[in-house]
C-alpha positions as CSV (number, residue, x, y, z in Angstrom):
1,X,9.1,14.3,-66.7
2,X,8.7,10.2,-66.1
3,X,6.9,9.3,-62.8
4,X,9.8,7.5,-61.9
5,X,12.1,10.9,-61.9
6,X,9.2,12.2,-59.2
7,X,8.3,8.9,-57.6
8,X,9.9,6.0,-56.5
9,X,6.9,3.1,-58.2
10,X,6.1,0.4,-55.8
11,X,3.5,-3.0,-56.4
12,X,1.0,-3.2,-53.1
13,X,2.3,-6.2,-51.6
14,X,-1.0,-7.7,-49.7
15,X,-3.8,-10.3,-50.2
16,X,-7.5,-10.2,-51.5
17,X,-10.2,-7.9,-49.4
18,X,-11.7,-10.9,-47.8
19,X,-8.8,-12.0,-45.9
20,X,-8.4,-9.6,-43.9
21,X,-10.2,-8.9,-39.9
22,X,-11.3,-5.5,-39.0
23,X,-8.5,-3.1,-37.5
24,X,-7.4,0.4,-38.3
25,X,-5.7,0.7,-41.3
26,X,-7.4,1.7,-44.4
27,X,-7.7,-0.8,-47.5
28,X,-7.1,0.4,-50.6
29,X,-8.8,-1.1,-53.7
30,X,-10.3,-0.7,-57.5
31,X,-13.0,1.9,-56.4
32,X,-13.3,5.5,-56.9
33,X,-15.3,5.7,-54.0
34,X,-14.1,7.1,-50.3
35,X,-11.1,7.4,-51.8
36,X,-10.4,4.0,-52.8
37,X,-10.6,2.5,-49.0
38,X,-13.2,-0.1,-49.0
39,X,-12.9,-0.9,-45.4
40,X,-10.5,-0.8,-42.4
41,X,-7.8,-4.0,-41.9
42,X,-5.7,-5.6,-39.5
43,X,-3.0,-5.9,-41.5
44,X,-0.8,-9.7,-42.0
45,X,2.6,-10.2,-41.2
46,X,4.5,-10.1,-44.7
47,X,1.7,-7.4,-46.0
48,X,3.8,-3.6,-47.3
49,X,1.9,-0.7,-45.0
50,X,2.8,2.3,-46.9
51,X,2.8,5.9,-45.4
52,X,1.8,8.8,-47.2
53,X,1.6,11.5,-48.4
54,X,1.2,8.8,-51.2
55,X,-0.2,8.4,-54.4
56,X,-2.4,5.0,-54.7
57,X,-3.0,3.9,-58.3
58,X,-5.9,1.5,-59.1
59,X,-5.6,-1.3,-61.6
60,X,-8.0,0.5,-62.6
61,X,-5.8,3.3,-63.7
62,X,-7.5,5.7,-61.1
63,X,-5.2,7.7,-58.8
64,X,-5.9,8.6,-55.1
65,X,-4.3,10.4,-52.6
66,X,-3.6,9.1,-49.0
67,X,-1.5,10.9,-46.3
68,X,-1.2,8.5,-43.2
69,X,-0.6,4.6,-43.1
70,X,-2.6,2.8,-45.7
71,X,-2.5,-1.0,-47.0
72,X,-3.2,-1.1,-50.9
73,X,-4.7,-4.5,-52.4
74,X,-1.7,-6.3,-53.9
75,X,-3.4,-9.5,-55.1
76,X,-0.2,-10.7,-57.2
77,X,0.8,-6.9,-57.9
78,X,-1.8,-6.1,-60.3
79,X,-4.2,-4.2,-58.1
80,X,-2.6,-1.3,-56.8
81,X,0.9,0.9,-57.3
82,X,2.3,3.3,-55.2
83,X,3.9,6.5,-56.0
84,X,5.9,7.6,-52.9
85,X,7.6,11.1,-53.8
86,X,11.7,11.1,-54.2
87,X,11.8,14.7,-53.0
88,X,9.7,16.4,-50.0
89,X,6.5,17.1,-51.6
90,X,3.4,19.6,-50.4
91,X,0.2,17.6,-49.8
92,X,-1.2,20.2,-52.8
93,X,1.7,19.1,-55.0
94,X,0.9,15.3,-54.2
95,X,-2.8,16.1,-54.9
96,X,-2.1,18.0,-58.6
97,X,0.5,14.9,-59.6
98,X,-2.5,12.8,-58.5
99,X,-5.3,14.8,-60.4
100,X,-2.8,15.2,-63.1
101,X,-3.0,11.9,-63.5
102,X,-6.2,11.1,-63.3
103,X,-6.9,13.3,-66.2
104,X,-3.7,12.2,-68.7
105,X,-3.6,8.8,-67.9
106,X,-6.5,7.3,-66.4
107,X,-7.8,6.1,-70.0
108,X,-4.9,3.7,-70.6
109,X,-6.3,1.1,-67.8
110,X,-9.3,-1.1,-67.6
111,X,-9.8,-4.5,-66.6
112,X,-8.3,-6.0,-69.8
113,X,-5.2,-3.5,-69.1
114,X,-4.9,-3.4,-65.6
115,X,-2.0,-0.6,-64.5
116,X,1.6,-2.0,-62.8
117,X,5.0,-0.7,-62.2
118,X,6.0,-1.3,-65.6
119,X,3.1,0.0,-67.2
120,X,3.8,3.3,-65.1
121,X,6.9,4.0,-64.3
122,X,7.9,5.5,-67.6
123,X,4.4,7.6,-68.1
124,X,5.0,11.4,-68.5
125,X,3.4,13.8,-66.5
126,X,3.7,17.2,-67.7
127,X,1.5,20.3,-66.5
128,X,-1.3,21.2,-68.5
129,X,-0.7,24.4,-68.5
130,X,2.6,26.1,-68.2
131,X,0.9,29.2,-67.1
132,X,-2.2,29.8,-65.6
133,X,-4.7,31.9,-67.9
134,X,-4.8,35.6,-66.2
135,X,-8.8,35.6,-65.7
136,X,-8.7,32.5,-64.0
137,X,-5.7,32.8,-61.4
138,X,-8.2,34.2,-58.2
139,X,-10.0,31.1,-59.4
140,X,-7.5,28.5,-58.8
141,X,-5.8,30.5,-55.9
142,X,-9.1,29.9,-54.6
143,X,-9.5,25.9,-55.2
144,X,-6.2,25.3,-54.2
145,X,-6.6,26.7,-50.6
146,X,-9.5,25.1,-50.1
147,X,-8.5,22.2,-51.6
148,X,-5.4,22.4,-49.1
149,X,-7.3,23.1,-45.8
150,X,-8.9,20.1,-46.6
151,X,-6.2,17.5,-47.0
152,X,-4.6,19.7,-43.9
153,X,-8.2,18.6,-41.5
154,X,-7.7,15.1,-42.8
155,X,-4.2,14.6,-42.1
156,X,-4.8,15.6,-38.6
157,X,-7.8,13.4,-38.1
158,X,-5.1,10.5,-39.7
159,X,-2.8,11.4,-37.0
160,X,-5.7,10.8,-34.1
């Protein structure tokens, strides 16, 4: 399937890192790191706050996953995109579009081909795998609780 027949593909609508105050959002940018949030805004009047669960895409090309209010770096629209899900998704089924991703996609973007709606919108992402291989099935059973208890403790601390 198209991202755009899962997600509905928005451009971050905000300004540049430096103009923003301290406040409580987090601000979503280029790095890999703490999930993409390089610090915590105040955000301006006629900046887009998105609300996850989310997918955040870099220019970059590098997908992260956010599940309360977040402000990504719009910077004329080529910084950030935002995958909001067109159907009531799992925060595991937000995480594997996100990984999935990550591991098809991430390649196609770097600085001389930052990612945007267009660029996006149109991308397939098709499972890996249509079936898990037998010997490995406790495994991911496994990874995917823990990898949802997690994103379960961190939406609550959003909520706080």
């Amino acid at each position: 399937m198209r991202i755009n027949q899962i997600f509905n593909v928005e451009a971050a609508r905000s300004k540049s890192t430096e103009d923003y105050g301290m406040g409580n959002v987090p601000f979503v940018t280029n790095t890999e790191i703490n999930n993409g949030v390089v610090k915590y805004v105040e955000p301006l009047e006629k900046d887009k706050v998105f609300c996850g669960p989310a997918i955040c895409i870099s220019g970059l090309g590098y997908a992260t996953v956010h599940l309360g209010k977040f402000l990504p770096k719009g910077n004329g629209g080529d910084s950030c995109t935002v995958l909001t899900p067109l159907r009531e998704m799992s925060n595991y089924e937000i995480l594997y579009y996100a990984a999935l991703f990550n591991v098809s996609h991430g390649w196609r973007f770097t600085f001389g081909r930052k990612s945007n709606t267009t660029r996006i919108k149109n991308l397939e992402l098709s499972p890996v795998f249509s079936e898990s291989p037998l010997d490995m099935t406790s495994e991911i059973d496994n990874n995917n609780s823990i990898i949802t208890t997690l994103l379960l403790k961190k939406e609550e601390e959003l909520k706080k």
